[in-house]
Structures are given as structure tokens and as C-alpha cells.
N, C-alpha and C positions, 0 to 999 in steps of 0.2 A: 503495500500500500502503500522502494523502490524499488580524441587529439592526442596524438602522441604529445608525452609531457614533454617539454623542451629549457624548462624551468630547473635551477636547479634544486635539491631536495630541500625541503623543511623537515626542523625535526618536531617533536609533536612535543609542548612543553604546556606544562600549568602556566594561566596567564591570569595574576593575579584577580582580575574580575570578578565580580561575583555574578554572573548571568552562568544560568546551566544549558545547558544543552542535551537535546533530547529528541525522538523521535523515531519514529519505526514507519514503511511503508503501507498501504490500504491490506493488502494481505497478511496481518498481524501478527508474523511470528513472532514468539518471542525471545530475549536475549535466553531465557531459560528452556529455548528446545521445542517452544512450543510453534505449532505453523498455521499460514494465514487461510482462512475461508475458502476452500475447494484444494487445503491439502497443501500448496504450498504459500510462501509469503516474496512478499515485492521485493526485491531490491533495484529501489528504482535506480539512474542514474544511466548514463551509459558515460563509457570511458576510450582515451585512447585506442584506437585498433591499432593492434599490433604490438603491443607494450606489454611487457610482462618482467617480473621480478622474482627470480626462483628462489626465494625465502632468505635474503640476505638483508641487516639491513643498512642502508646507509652510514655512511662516516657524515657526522655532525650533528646527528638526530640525539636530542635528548629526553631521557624518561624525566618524568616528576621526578623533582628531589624529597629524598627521602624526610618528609612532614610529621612530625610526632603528633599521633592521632590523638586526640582530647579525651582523659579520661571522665568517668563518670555518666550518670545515668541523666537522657534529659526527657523532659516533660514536651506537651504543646499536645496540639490536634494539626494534623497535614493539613494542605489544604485542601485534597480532596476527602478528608473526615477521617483517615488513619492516624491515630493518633501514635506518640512517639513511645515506647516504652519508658520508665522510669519520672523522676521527677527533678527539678529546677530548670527553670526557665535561662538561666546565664549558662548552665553550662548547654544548653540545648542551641542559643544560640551560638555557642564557641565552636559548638560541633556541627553544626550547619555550614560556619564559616569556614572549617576545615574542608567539609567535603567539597564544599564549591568553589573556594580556591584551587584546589590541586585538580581539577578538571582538565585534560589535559586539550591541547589543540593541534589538531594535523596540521591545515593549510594546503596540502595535497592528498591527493586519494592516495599515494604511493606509502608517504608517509604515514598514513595512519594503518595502511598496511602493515607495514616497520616496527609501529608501534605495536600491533595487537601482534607481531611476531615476539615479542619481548617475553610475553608472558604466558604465551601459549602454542601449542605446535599447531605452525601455517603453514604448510609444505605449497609449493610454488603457487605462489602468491602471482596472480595476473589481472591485470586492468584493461586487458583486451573483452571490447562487447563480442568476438566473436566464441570465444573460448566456451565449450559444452557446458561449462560448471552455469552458465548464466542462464534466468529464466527469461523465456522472452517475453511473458506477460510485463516486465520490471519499466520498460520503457515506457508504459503507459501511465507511469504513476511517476513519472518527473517532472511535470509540472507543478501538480498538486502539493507532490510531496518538496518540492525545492532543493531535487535532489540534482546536483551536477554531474557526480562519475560516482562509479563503483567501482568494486575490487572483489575477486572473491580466493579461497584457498582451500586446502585441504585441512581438516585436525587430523587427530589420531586415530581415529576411527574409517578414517575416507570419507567422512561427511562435510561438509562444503561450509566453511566459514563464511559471510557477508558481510562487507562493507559497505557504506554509504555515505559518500562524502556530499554535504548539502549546504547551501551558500545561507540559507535563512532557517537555524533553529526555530525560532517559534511559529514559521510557518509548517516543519516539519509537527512538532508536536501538536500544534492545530487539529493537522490531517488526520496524525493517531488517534486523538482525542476522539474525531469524529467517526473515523473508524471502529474505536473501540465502543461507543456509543451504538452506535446501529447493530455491532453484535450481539449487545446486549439485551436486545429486545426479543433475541432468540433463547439465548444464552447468559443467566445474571454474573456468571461469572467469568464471562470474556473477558481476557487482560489480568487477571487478577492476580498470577504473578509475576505481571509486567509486561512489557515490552523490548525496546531494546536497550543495549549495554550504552550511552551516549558519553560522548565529550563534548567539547563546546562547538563543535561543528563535523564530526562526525559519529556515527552510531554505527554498533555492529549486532549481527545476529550468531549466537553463541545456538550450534546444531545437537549438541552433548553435552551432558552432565560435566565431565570431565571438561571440557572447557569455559563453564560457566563457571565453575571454582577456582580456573584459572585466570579468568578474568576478575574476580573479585578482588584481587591486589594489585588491577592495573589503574586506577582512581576515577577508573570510568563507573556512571552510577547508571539504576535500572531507570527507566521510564515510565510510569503508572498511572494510568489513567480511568480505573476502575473506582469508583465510589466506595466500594464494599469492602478495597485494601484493607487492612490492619497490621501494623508491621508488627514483628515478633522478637524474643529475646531482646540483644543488646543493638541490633537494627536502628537506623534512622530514616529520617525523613529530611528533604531538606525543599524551598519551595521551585518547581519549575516554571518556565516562562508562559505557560499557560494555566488561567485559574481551572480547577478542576484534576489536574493531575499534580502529582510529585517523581523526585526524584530520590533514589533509596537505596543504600547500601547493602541492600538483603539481597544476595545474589540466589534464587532457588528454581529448582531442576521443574 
């Protein structure tokens, strides 16, 4: 529900801002393995033909630096009504700020490739739209979704990782929103644990367990756009750029 690069790479670094980024294509899979209405999910965007990256990643690309997470438990209510586990309001703030500082940013589809190489196995990572791994429903959802390129790779299973690299975060989470909304009228629990993994301008779809749990230490947060959320244990919330969904550390399969 989503040109050869000639540029040279970015590396995908936390940029102190606090806007999140978020978003998932109209066929809403999710970053936890879950896939979009008729079985699979968008990855919109179409990318360089021809370009492809056999799982290496750049010289100059930086991960977040390593941020010491805020201890303690915090309070609130999300803003789409999951509330936060535990209580105080300061530290619930401090740990908001954490998660949405270290949100990391590509700048190119290549790089954010690079980046979700960091922390989990992407075997030949390719930005080519012509390459078999891509759906071709995905093209149809790049305008909506404000998706520019995609990427897609292998994990460890041979299930197909998804990137999406998109020029307007909250018009991606918009989309999801809406997406997720209209399933729900079938389904109250469409979305409900989540969407996708996002940073501040790209989002990926995590195909396996095993790579969902690898993404959880990469400071990309889930996408949720379900009213019905409730986050659980020492989970957060923190707010996204659309009322009605949040953004949340609970990576679950």
C-alpha cells in the first residue's frame, strides 16, 4: 500500500529532530511478518534499473551512535489510546525523546539498504525494478504512498526483505492510516501489531520473526495505526506525524 543512483552514498545517521517517520504501503504488511490484503503487501516505489548492491555496505555510512536508553518506567496514553506501561510523566517524556532522536535517516534507497544490512542478514540487496524479488502490484501505490525507490533483499530464510525509500513521511503514514482503517471494518484487529519498521524517511518490511528481532536494535520504531494497540511490558510509545497512530518500540512477530 509500496534511475541509476549517480549520487554519491549517504550514510543513514540519527538527525537530531524530533519528527518520526513512518509508514507502510496500501497492502499492509507488516514490519512483524504480517502481509497486505490479497496475501501480499506494497512496496511501492520503483528504483534505479539496473543497480544493484550485493550486500556490502558502503565506506562513510554511519549507524546511530550508541545513545544510552533512559531508564525507568513511563506513564501517558499514545495517541492512538495505547497507553504506555508504567508511571511518570518526565521520564516518559525523556524516553520519547530518546526514541525519536536516534531515528535514523537514509537519504538514498541504497543506503538505507546498508543500513538494515547492519543489523540483519540482507543477502544481495538490489534497487533494480526489474529484479523477480519485486511485486509489481508496488508501483501502483507510489503516489499515494510518496514512495520514490525501493530496495528489496534476501534474510535468512530466502524471504525477501522490503525497503521503501519515500520523500514525505506523513504522507506515507497518512496512507497507512487509511489503509489500516478500511481493514478494519472487516477485520478489528488489522494492524494491530503494527506496520512497518520506519526511520525518518525510510521504512522497511521485516518477512521473519528472526529478522524482526533483528531489527529491534537498529533504532528504527514500529508504525501503528490500530486504535485497539496496547503496548506491553517495558515497551513505549512515542507520538507519530499522524494523529491516530504511534510509533513503538515493541518489535512483535
Amino acid at each position: 500500500m509500496a534511475a541509476a543512483l549517480v549520487m554519491a552514498l549517504t550514510g543513514c545517521t540519527p538527525d537530531g529532530a524530533g519528527g518520526a517517520a513512518a509508514g507502510a504501503p496500501s497492502p499492509s504488511a507488516s514490519a512483524a511478518g504480517g502481509t497486505t490484503p490479497g496475501g501480499t503487501t506494497p512496496a511501492p516505489g520503483s528504483t534505479a534499473p539496473g543497480s544493484t548492491a550485493q550486500g556490502t555496505s558502503a565506506p562513510g555510512t554511519t549507524a546511530p551512535g550508541p545513545a544510552s536508553s533512559p531508564d525507568g518506567a513511563s506513564g501517558g496514553v499514545g495517541r492512538n489510546g495505547g497507553a504506555s506501561g508504567g508511571s511518570g510523566e518526565g521520564t516518559s517524556a525523556v524516553r520519547q525523546k530518546f526514541m525519536l532522536d536516534n531515528l535514523p535517516r537514509a537519504g538514498m534507497v541504497m543506503a538505507a539498504g546498508e543500513y538494515v544490512q547492519r543489523f540483519t542478514t540482507c543477502r544481495t540487496y538490489s534497487i533494480d525494478p526489474s529484479d523477480e524479488r519485486y511485486y509489481p502490484m508496488d508501483a501502483e501505490f507510489d503516489a499515494d504512498w510518496g514512495v520514490q525507490f525501493r530496495g528489496t533483499c534476501d534474510d535468512a530464510g530466502g524471504r525477501w526483505i522490503r525497503v521503501f525509500k519515500t520523500s514525505d513521511m506523513k504522507r506515507f503514514q497518512q496512507a497507512y492510516k487509511a489503509d489500516v482503517a478500511k481493514r478494519m471494518k472487516t477485520d478489528p484487529k488489522a494492524g494491530i501489531r503494527g506496520g512497518f519498521a520506519v526511520g525518518r524517511d525510510f521504512a522497511v518490511i521485516a518477512p521473519s520473526e528472526r529478522t524482526i528481532r533483528e531489527l529491534s536494535a537498529s533504532h528504527l520504531l514500529i508504525l501503528n495505526c490500530n486504535p485497539n494497540y496496547r503496548p506491553t511490558g517495558d515497551t513505549r510509545t512515542a507520538p507519530a506525524l499522524v494523529d491516530g497512530c504511534v510509533l513503538t518500540d515493541q518489535f512483535v512477530a
